[in-house]
Backbone as JSON Lines, residues from 0, in Angstrom:
{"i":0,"aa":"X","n":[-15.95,2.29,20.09],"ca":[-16.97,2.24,19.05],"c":[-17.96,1.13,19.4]}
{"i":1,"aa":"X","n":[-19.29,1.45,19.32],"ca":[-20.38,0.59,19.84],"c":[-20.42,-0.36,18.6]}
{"i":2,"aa":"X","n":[-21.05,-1.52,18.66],"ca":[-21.38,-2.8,17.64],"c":[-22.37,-2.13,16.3]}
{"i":3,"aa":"X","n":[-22.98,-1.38,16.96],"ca":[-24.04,-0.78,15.96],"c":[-23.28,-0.37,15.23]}
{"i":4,"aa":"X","n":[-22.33,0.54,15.6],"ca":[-21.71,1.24,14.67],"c":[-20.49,0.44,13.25]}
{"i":5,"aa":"X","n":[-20.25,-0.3,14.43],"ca":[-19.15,-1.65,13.62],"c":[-19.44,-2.31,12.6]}
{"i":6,"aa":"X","n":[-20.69,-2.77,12.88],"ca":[-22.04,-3.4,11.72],"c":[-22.14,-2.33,10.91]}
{"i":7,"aa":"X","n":[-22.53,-1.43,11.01],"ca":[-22.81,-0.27,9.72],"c":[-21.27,-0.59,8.61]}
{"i":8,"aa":"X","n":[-20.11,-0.06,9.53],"ca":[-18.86,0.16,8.63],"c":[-18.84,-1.07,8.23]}
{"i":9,"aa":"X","n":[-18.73,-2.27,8.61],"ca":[-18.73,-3.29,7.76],"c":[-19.52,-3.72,6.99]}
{"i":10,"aa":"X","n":[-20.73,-3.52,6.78],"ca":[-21.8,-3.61,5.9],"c":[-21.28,-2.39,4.83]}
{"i":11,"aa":"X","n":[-21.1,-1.39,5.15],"ca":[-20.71,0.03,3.83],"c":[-18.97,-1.1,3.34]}
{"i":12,"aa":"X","n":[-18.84,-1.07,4.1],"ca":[-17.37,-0.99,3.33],"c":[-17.6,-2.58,2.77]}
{"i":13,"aa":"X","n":[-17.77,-3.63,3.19],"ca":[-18.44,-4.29,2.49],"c":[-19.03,-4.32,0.76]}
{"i":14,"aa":"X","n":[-20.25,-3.12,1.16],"ca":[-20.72,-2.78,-0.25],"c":[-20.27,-2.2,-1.14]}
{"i":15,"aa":"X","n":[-18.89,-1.12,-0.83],"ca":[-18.01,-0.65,-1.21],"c":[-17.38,-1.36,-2.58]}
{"i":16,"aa":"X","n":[-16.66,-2.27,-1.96],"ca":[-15.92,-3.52,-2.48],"c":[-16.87,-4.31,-3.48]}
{"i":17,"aa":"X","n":[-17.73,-4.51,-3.2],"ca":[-18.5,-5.33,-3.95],"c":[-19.37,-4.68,-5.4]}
{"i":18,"aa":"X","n":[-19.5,-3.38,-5.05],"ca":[-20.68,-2.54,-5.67],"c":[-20.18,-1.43,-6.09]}
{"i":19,"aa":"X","n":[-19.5,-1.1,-5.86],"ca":[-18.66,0.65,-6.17],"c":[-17.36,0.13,-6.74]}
{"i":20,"aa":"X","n":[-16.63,-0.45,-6.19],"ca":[-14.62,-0.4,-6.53],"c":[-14.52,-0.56,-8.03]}
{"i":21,"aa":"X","n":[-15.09,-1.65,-8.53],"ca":[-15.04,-1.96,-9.78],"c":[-15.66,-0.46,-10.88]}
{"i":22,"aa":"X","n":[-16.23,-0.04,-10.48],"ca":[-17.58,0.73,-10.9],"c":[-15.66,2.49,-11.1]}
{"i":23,"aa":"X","n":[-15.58,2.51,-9.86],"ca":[-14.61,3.99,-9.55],"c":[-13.33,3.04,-10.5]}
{"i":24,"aa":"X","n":[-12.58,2.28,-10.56],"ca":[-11.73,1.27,-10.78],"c":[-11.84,1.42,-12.73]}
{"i":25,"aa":"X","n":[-12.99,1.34,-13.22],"ca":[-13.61,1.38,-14.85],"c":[-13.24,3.24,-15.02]}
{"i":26,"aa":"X","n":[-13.78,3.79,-14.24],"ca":[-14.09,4.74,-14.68],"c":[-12.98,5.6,-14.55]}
{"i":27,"aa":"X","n":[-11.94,5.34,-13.79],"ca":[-10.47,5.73,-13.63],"c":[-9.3,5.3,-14.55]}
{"i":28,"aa":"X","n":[-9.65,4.34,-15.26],"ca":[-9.18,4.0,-16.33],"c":[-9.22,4.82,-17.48]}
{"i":29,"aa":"X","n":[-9.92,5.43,-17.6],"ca":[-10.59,5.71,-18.75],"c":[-9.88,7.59,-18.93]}
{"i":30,"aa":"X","n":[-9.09,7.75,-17.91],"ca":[-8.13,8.61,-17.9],"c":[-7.45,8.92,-18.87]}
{"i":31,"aa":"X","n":[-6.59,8.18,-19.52],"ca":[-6.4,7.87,-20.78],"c":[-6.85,8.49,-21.66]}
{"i":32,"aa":"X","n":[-8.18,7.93,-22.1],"ca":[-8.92,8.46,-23.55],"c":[-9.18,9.57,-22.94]}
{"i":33,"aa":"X","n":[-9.71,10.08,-22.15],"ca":[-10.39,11.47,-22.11],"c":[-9.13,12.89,-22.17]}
{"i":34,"aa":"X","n":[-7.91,12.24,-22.05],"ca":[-7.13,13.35,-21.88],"c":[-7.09,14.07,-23.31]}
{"i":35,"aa":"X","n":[-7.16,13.41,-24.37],"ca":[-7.28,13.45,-25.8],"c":[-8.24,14.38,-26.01]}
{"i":36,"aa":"X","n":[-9.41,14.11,-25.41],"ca":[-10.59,15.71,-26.14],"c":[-10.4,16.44,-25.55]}
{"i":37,"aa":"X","n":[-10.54,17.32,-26.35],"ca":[-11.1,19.07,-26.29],"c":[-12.21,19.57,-25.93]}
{"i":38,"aa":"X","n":[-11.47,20.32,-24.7],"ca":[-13.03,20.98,-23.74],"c":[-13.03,22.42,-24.89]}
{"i":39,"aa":"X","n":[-12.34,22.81,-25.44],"ca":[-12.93,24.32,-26.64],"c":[-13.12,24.02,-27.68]}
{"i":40,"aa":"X","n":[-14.39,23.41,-28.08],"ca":[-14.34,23.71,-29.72],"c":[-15.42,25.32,-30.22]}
{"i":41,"aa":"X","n":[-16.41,24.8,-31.53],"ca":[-16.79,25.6,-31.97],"c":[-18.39,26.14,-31.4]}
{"i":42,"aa":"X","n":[-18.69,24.77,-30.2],"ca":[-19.78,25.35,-29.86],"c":[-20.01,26.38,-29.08]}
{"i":43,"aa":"X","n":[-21.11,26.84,-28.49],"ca":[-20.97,27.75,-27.17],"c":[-20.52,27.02,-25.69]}
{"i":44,"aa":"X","n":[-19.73,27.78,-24.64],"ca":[-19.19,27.0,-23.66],"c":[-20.25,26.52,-22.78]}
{"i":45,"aa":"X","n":[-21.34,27.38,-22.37],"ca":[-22.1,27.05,-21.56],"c":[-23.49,25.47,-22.78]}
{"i":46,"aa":"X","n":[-23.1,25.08,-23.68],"ca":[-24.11,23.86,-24.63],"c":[-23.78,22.74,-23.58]}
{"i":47,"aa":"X","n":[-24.91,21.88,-23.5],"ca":[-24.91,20.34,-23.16],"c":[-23.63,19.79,-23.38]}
{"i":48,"aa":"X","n":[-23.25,20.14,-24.23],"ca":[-22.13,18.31,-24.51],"c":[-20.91,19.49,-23.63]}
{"i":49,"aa":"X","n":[-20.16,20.79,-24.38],"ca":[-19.44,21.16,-23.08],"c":[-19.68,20.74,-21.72]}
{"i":50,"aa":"X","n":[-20.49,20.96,-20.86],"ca":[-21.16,20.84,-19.31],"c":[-20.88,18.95,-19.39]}
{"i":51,"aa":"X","n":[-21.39,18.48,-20.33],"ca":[-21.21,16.88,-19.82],"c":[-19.75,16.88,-20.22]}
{"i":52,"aa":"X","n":[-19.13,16.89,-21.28],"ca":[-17.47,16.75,-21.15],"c":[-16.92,17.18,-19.73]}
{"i":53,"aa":"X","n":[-17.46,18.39,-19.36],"ca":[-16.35,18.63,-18.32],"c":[-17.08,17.71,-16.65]}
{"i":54,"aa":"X","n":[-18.38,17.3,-16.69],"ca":[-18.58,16.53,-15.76],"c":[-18.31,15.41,-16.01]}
{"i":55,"aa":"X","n":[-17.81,14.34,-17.01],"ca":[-17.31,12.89,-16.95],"c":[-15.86,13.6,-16.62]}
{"i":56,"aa":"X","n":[-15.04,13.99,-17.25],"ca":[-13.84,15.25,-16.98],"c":[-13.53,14.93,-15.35]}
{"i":57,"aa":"X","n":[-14.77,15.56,-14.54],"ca":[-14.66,16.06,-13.41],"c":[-14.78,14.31,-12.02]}
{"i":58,"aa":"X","n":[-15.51,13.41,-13.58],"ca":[-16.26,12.33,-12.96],"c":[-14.76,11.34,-12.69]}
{"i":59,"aa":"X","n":[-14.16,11.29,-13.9],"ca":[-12.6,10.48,-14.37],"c":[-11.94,10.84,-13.21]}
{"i":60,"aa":"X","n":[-11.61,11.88,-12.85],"ca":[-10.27,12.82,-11.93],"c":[-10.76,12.23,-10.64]}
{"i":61,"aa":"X","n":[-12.34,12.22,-10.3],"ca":[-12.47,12.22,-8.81],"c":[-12.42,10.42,-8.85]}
{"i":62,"aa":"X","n":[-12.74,9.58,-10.05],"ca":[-12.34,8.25,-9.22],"c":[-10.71,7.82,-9.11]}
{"i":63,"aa":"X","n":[-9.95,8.86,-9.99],"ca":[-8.48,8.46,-10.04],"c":[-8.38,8.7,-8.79]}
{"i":64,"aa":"X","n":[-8.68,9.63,-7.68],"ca":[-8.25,10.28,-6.67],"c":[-8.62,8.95,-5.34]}
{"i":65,"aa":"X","n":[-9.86,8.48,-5.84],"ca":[-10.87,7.44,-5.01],"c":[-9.52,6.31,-5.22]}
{"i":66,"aa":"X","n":[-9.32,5.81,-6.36],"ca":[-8.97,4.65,-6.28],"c":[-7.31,4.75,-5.73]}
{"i":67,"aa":"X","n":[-6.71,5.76,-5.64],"ca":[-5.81,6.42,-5.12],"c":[-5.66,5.91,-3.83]}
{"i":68,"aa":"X","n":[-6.76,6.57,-3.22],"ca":[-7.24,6.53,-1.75],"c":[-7.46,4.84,-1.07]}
{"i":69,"aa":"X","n":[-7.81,4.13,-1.93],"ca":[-8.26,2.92,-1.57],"c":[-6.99,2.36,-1.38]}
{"i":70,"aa":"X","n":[-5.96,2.4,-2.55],"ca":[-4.82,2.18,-2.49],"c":[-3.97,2.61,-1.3]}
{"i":71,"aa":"X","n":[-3.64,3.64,-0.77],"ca":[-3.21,4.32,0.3],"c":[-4.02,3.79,1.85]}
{"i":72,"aa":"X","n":[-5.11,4.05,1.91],"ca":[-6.31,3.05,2.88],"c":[-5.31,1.35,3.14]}
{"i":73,"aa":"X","n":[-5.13,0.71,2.41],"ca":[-4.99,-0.51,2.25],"c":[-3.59,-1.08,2.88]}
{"i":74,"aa":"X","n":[-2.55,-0.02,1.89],"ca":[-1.58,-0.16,2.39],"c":[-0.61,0.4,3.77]}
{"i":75,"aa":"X","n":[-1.7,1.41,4.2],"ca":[-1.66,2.3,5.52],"c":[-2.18,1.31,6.99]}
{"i":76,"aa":"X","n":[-3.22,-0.02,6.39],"ca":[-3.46,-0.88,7.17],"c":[-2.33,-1.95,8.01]}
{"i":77,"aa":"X","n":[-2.59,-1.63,9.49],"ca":[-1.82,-2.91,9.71],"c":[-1.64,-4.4,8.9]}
{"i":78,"aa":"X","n":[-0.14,-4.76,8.99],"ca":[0.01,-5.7,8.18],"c":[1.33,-6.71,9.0]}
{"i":79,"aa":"X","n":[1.04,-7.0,10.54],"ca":[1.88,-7.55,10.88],"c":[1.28,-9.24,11.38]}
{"i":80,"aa":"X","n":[2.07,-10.21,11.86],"ca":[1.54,-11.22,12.11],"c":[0.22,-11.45,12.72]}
{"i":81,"aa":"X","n":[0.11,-10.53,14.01],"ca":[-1.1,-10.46,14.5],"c":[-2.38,-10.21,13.71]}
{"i":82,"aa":"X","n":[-2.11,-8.78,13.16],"ca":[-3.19,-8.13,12.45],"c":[-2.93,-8.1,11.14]}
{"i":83,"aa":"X","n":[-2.87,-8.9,10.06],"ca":[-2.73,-8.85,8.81],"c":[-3.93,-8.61,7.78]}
{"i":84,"aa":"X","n":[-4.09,-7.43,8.28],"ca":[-5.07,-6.66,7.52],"c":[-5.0,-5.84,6.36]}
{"i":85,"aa":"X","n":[-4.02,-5.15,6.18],"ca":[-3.18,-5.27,4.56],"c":[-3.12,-6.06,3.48]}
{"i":86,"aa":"X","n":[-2.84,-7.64,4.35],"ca":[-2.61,-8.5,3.28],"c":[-4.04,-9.29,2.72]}
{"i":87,"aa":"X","n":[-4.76,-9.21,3.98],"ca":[-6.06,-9.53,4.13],"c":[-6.9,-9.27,3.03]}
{"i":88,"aa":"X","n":[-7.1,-7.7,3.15],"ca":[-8.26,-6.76,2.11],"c":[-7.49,-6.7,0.74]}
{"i":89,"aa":"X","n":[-6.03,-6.96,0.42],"ca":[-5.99,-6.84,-0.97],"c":[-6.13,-7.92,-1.23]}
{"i":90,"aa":"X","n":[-5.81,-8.97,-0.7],"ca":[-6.18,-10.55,-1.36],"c":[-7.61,-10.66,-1.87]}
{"i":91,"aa":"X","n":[-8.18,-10.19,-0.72],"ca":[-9.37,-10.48,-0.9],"c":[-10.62,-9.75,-1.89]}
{"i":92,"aa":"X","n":[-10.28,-8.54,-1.67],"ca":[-10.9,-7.35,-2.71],"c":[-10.01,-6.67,-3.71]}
{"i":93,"aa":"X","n":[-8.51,-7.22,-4.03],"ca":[-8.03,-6.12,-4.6],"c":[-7.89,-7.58,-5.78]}
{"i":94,"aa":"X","n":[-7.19,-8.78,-5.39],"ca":[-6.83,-9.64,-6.21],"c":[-7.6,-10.69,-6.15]}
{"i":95,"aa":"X","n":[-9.36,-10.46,-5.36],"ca":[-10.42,-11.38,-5.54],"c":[-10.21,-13.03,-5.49]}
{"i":96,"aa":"X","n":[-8.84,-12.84,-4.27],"ca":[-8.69,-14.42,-4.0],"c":[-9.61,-15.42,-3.16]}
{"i":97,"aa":"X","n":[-9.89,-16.7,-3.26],"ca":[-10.62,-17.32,-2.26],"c":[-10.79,-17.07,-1.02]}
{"i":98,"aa":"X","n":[-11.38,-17.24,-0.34],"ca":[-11.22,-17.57,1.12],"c":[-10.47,-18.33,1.3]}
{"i":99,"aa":"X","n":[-10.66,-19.7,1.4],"ca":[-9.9,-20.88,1.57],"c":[-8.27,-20.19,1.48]}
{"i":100,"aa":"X","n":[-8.27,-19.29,0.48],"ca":[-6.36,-19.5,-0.31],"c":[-6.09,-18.28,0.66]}
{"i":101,"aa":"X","n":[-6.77,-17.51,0.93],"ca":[-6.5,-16.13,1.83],"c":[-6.69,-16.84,3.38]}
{"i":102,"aa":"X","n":[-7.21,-18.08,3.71],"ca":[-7.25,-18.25,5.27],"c":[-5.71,-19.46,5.28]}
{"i":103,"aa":"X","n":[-5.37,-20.15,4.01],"ca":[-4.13,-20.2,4.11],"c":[-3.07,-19.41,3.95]}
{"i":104,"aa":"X","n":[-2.89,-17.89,4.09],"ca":[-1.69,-17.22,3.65],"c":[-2.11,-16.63,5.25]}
{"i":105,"aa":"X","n":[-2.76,-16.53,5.81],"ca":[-2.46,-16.13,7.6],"c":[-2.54,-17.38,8.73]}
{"i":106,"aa":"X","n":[-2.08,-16.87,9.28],"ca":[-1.73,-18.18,10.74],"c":[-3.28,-18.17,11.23]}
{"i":107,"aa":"X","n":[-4.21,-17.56,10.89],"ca":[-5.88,-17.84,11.48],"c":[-6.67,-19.47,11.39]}
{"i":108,"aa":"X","n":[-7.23,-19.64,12.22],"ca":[-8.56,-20.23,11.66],"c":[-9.47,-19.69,10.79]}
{"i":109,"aa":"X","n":[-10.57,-20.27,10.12],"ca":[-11.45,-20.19,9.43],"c":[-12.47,-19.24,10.78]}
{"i":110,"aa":"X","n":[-12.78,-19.83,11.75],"ca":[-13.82,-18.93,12.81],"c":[-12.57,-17.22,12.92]}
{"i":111,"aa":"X","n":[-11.46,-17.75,12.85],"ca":[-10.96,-15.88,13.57],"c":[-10.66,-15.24,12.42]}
{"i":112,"aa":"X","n":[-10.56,-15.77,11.3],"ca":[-10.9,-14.91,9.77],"c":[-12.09,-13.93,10.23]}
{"i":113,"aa":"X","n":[-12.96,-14.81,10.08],"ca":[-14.45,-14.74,9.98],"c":[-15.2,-13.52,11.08]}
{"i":114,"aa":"X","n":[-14.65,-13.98,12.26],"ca":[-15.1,-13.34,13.46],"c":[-14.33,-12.09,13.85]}
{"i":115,"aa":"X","n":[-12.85,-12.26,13.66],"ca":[-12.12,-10.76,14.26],"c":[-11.33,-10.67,13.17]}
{"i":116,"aa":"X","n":[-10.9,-11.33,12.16],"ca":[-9.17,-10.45,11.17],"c":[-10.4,-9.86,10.05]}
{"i":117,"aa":"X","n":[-11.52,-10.32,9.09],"ca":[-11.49,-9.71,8.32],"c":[-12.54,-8.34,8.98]}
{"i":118,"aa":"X","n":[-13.54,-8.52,9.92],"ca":[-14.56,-7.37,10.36],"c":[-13.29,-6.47,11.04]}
{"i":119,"aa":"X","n":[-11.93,-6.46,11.93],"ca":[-11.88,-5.49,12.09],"c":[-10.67,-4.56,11.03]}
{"i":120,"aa":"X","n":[-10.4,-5.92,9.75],"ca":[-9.63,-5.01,9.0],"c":[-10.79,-4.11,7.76]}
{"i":121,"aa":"X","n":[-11.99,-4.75,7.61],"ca":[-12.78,-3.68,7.12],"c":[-13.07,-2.24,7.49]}
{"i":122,"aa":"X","n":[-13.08,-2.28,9.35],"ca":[-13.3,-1.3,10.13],"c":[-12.32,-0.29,10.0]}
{"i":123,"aa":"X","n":[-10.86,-0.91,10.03],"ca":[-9.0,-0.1,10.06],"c":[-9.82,0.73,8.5]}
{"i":124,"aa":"X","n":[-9.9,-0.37,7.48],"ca":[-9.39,0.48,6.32],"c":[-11.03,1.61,6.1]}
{"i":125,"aa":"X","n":[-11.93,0.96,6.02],"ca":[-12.88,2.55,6.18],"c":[-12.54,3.5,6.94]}
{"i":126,"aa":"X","n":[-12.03,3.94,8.34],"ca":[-11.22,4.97,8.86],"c":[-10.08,5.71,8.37]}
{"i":127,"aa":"X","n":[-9.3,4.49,7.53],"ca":[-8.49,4.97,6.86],"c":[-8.74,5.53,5.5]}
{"i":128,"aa":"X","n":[-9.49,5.02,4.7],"ca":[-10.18,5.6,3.7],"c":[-10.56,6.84,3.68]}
{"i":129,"aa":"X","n":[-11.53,7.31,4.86],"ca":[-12.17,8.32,4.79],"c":[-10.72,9.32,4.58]}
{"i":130,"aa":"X","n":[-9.64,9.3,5.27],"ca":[-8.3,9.89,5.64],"c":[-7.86,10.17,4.67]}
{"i":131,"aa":"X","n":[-7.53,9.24,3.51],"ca":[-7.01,9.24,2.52],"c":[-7.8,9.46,1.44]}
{"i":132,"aa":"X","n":[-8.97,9.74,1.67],"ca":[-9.95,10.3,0.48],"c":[-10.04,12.45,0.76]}
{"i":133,"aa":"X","n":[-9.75,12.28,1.77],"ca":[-9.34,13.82,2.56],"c":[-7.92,14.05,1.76]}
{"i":134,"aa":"X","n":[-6.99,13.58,1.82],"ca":[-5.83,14.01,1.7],"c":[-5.23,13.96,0.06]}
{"i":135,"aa":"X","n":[-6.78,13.05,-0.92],"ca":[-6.05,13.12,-2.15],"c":[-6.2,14.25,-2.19]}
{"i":136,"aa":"X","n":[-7.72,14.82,-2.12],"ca":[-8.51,15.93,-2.61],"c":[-9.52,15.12,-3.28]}
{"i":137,"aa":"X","n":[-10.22,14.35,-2.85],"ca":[-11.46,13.75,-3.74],"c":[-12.34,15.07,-3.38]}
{"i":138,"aa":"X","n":[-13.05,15.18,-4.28],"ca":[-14.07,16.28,-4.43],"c":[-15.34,15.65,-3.57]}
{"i":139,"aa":"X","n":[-15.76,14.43,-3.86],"ca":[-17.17,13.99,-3.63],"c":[-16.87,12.28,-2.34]}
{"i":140,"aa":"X","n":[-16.96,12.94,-1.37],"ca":[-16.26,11.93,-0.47],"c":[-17.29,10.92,-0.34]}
{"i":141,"aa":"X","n":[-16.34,9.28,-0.06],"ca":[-17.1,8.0,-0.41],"c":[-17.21,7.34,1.86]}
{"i":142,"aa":"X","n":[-17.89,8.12,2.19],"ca":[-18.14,7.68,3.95],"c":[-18.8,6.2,4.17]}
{"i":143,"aa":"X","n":[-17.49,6.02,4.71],"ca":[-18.5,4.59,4.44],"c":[-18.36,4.22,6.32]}
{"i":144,"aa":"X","n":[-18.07,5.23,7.31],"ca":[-18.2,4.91,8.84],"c":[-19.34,5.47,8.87]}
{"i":145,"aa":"X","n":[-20.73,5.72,8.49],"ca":[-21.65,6.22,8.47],"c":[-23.29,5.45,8.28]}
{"i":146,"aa":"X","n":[-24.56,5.77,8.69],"ca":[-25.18,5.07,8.0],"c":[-25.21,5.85,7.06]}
{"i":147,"aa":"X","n":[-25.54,6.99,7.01],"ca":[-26.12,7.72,5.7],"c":[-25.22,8.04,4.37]}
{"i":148,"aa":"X","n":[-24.43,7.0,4.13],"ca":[-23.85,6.59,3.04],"c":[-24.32,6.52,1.93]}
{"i":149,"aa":"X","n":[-25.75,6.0,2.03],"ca":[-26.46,5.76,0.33],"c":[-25.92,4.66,0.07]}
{"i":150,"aa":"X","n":[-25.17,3.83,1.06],"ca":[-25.08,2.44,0.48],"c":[-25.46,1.67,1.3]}
């Protein structure tokens, strides 16, 4: 894989984390309440509010599947002394720990954080992502080895 390309996935997956997770993360929650309404009542099936029930409906299911995936992505990552990239990306994006407290829980320096454990565990888990966004069944896939991501 060329640098160009490396820079892209880490910049998407990057924005991912920062700009989307929370965003799929809210809206997967919310699983819950929606199981409660009723897609038949008395209106006609094809009215506005039917069509939007069943697209937040459709919206809920596909981030349960996303955040699924992220989960599976993460923990599918190497996670051994060398490459602790598992422990890496959930510290860091899943349980929003410091730097400082995440460059003390690996045997790294501050430069090989920085320079090779966290860019190429961003790289592992977007490959893996895409994998595991295939295999929930996400409907609306989140590419983030790509430029044309939209992010």
């Amino acid at each position: 894989m060329d640098i160009a390309s490396q820079k892209i996935i880490i910049k998407n997956t990057k924005h991912f984390f920062k700009y989307q997770y929370d965003y799929y993360s809210s809206l997967a929650n919310e699983a819950n309440t929606i199981k409660g309404m009723k897609f038949s009542s008395t209106t006609v099936d094809s009215s506005p509010l039917q069509d939007a029930k069943e697209k937040m409906y459709l919206r809920i299911m596909d981030a349960q599947k996303i955040m699924k995936s992220v989960d599976d992505a993460i923990n599918s990552c190497q996670n051994d002394i060398d490459h602790p990239y598992a422990k890496v990306l959930a510290l860091k994006y899943i349980k929003l720990e410091s730097t400082v407290y995440i460059i003390n829980q690996i045997p790294f320096e501050k430069s090989s954080y920085f320079n090779r454990i966290l860019p190429n565990a961003l790289i592992e888990f977007a490959n893996k992502f895409m994998v595991k966004e295939l295999v929930n069944g996400v409907e609306n896939i989140v590419d983030l080895t790509t430029a044309s991501t939209g992010v």
